[in-house]
C-alpha positions in Angstrom: 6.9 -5.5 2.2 4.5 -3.0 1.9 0.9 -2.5 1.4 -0.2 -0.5 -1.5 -3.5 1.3 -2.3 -3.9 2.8 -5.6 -6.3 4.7 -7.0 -7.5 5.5 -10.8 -10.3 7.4 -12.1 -10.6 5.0 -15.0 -10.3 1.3 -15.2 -7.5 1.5 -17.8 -5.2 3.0 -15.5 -5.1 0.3 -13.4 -2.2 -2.0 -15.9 0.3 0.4 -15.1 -0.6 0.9 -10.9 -0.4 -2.8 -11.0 2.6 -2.6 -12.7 3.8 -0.1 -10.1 2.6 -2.4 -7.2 4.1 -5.3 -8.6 8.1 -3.5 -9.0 7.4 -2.3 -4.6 6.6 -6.1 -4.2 3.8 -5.1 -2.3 2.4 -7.8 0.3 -1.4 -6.4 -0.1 -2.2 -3.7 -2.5 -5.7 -2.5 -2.6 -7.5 -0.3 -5.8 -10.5 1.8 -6.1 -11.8 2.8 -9.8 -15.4 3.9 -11.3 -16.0 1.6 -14.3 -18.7 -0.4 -15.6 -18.7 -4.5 -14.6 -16.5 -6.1 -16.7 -14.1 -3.2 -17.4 -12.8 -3.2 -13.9 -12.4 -6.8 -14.5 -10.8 -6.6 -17.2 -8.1 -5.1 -15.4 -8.3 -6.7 -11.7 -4.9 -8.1 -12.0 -4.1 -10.6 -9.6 -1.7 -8.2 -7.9 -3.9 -6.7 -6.5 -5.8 -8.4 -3.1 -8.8 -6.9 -3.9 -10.1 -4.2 -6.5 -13.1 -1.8 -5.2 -15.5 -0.9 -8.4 -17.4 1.9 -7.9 -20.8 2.0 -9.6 -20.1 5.2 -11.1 -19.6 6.3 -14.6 -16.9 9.3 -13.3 -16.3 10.3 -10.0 -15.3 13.6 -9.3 -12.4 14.4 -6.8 -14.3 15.1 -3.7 -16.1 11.8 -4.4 -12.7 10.2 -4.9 -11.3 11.9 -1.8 -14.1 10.7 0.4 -13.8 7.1 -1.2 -9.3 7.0 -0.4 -10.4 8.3 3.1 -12.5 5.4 4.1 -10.2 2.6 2.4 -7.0 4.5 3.9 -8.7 4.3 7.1 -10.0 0.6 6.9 -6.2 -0.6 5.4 -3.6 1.6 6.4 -1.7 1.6 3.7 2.4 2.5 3.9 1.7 3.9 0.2 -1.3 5.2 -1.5 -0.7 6.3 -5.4 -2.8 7.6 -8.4 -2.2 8.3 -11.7 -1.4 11.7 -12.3 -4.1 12.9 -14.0 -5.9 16.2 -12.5 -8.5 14.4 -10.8 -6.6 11.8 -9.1 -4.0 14.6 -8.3 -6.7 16.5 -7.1 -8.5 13.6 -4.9 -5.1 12.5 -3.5 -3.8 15.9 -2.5 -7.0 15.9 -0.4 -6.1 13.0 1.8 -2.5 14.1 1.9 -3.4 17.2 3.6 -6.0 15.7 6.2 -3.4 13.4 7.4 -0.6 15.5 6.6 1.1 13.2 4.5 3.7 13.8 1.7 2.7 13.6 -1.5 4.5 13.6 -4.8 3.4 14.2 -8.3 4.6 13.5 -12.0 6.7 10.7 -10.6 8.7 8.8 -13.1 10.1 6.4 -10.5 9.2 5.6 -7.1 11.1 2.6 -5.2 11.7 1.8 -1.5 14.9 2.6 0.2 15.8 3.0 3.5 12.7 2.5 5.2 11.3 5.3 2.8 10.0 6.6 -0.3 12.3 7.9 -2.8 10.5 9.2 -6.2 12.4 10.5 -9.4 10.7 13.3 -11.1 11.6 15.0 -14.3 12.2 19.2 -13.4 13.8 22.2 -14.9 10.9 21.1 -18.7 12.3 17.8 -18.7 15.8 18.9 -18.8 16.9 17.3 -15.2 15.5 14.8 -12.8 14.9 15.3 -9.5 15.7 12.5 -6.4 12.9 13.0 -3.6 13.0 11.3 -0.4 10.3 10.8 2.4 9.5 8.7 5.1 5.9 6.5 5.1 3.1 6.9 4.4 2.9 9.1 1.7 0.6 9.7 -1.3 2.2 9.5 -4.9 0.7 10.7 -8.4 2.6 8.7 -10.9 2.4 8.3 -14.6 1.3 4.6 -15.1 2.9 4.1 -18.8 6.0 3.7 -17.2 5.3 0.4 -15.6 3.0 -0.7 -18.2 5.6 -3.3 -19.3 6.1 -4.7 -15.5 2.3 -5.1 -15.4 1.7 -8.7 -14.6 -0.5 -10.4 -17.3 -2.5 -12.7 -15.0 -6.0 -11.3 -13.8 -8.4 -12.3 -11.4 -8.2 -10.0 -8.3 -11.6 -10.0 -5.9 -13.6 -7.6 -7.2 -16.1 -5.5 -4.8 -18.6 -3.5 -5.9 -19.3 0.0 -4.1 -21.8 2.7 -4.2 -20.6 5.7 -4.7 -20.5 8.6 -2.1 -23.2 11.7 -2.6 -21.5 14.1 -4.2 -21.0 17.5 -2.1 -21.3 19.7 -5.3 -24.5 19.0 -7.5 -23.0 19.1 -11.2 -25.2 20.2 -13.6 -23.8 19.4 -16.4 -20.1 18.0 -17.5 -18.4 17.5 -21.0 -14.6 16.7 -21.6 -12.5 19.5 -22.6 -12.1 20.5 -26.5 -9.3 18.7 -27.8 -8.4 18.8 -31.8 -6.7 16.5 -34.5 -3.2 18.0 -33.9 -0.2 16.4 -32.6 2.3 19.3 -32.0 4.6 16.7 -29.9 5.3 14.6 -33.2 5.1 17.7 -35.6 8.5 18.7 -37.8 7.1 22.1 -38.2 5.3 23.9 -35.3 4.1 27.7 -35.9 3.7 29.2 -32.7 1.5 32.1 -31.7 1.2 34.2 -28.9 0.4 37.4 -27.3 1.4 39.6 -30.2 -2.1 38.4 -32.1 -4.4 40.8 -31.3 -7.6 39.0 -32.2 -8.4 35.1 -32.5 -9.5 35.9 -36.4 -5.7 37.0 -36.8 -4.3 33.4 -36.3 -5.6 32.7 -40.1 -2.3 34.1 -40.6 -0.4 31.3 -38.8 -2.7 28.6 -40.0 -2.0 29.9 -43.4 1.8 29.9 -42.7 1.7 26.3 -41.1 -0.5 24.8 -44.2 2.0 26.0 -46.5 5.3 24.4 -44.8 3.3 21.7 -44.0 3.3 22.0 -40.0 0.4 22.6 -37.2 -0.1 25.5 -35.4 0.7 25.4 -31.7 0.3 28.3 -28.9 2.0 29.7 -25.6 0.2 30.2 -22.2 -2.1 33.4 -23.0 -3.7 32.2 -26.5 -4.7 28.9 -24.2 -5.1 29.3 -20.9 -6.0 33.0 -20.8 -8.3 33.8 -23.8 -8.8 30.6 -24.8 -8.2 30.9 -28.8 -7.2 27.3 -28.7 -7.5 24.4 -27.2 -5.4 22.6 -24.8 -3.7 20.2 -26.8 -1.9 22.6 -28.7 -0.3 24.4 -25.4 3.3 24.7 -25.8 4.9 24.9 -22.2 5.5 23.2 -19.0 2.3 23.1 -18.5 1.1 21.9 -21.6 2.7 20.0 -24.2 6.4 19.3 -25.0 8.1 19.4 -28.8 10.9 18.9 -31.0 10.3 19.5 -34.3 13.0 20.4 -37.4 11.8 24.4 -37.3 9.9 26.3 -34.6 8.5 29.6 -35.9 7.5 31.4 -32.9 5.4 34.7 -34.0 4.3 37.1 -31.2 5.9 35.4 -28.0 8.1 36.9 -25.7 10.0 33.6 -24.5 9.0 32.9 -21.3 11.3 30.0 -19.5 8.4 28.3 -19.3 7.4 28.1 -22.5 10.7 27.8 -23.8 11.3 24.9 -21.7 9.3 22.6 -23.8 10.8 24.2 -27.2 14.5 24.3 -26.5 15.0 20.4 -28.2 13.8 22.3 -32.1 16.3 21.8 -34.4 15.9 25.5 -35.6 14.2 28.4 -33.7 13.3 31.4 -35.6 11.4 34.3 -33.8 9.2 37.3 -35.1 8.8 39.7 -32.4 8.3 43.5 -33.0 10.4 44.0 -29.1 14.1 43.8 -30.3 14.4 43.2 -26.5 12.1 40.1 -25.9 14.0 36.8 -24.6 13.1 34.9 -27.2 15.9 36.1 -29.3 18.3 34.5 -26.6 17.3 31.4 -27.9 16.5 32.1 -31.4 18.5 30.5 -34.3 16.8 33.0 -36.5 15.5 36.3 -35.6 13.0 38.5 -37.1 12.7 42.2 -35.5 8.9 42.8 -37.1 5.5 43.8 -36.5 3.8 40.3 -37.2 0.9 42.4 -39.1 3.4 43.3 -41.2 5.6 40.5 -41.7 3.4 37.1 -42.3 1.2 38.8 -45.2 4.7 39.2 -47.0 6.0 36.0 -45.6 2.8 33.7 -46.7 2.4 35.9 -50.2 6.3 34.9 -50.8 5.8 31.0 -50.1 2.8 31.0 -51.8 4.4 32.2 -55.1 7.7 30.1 -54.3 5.2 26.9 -53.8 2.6 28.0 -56.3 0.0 27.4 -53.7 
């Protein structure tokens, strides 16, 4: 039997870390979340021996850190886990360094044994899993969907209210991140643009080519991360979303493992790339050995007269 603190950084996330406390059988499991009353308890389930509210809106993760250190220090938990979310990951890799703990993140299991912790994690894009082993305590990021089903239903935890701790940076302002109506994870066509665009007015081209075959547009690293042409939520890569649609066109990207980590499950990959050399064509079903400013105006004039569009 173990005791348990969990962590969230919104009240939501509590149904699967109750879950998760619930499958360790945990003899006292404590949790901390920001949330408004009666959101927190909403989901104070009654696995939990008491659930900490923090008067707060949105913490940020050196709030959160300072809030884990005082409750780690006042239960001594064998276990503390978050959901694995940037801020939580962020708070908890705090704590985990000032006591020198391990800490594990993206875990898709996490069970006792031995004494220890052992954690499954997906590796390699999703294509393997990993078996990690520790001794305790340890700090865990976990995604709490997983143990959504094994949440128990009953609620009614102790619920104590806290103030929350004076932040150390003075935020001046904070907005969530641009996120668009696109699902690329659920798409059956994806267009994929990369490096080889040369300016952001360019990818008319591939939203042109997407409309037409009836698929979204998604990106690699470089169009996201680097110049910021798109948003987030259409990042293909391990680092950003995962897909498996019926046809990939990738236009302009090289192929990096990375990226084609989270493409390697489309049912047909055709590439455009102007460098006869670029990996891509390792993996490519279909491969086009063009300079993409020449290509998609022929490629989008075709379809359009094939579609009448």
């Amino acid at each position: 039997m173990v005791r348990v603190l969990v962590y969230a950084s919104s009240p939501a996330q509590l149904r699967g870390l109750a879950g998760l406390a619930s499958s360790l059988g945990a003899a006292e499991a404590y949790a901390v979340t920001p949330g408004a009353p009666g959101e927190v308890e909403a989901n104070a389930y009654s696995v939990f021996t008491r659930v900490y509210r923090v008067e707060a809106e949105r913490l940020t993760p050196g709030q959160l850190a300072e809030l884990l250190e005082g409750l780690y220090a006042e239960h001594q938990p064998d276990l503390v886990a978050g959901a694995a979310v940037k801020d939580c990951v962020d708070a908890g890799s705090r704590l985990a360094a000032r006591h020198n703990l391990p800490m594990f993140t993206e875990a898709a299991g996490v069970e006792l044994a031995d004494g220890g912790l052992r954690v499954r994690r997906q590796v390699l894009g999703g294509r393997a899993v990993a078996v990690l082993e520790s001794g305790l305590p340890a700090v865990v990021a976990v995604k709490p969907q997983l143990w959504e089903e094994k949440a128990p239903g009953e609620k009614g935890a102790e619920v104590v209210p806290l103030k929350p701790p004076a932040p150390v940076v003075e935020e001046e302002a904070w907005e969530p991140k641009r996120r668009e109506a696109v699902d690329i994870e659920s798409a059956d066509v994806v267009v994929g643009v990369g490096r080889g665009f040369r300016r952001r007015e360019d990818l008319a081209m591939a939203e042109e080519l997407a409309r037409l075959l009836g698929g979204v547009v998604g990106a690699s690293r470089p169009i996201v991360a680097d110049y910021g042409w798109l948003s987030e939520d259409r990042w293909i890569g391990i680092s950003g979303k995962k897909i498996r649609p019926k046809l990939y066109i990738a236009i302009g990207i090289s192929g990096a493992p990375q990226h084609m980590a989270a493409a390697m499950d489309s049912k047909i990959i055709v590439a455009v790339n102007k460098d006869k050399n670029a990996p891509i064509f390792q993996y490519a079903d279909y491969g086009v050995v063009a300079d993409l400013y020449q290509f998609l105006p022929v490629l989008v004039k075709k379809l359009r007269e094939k579609l009448g569009a």
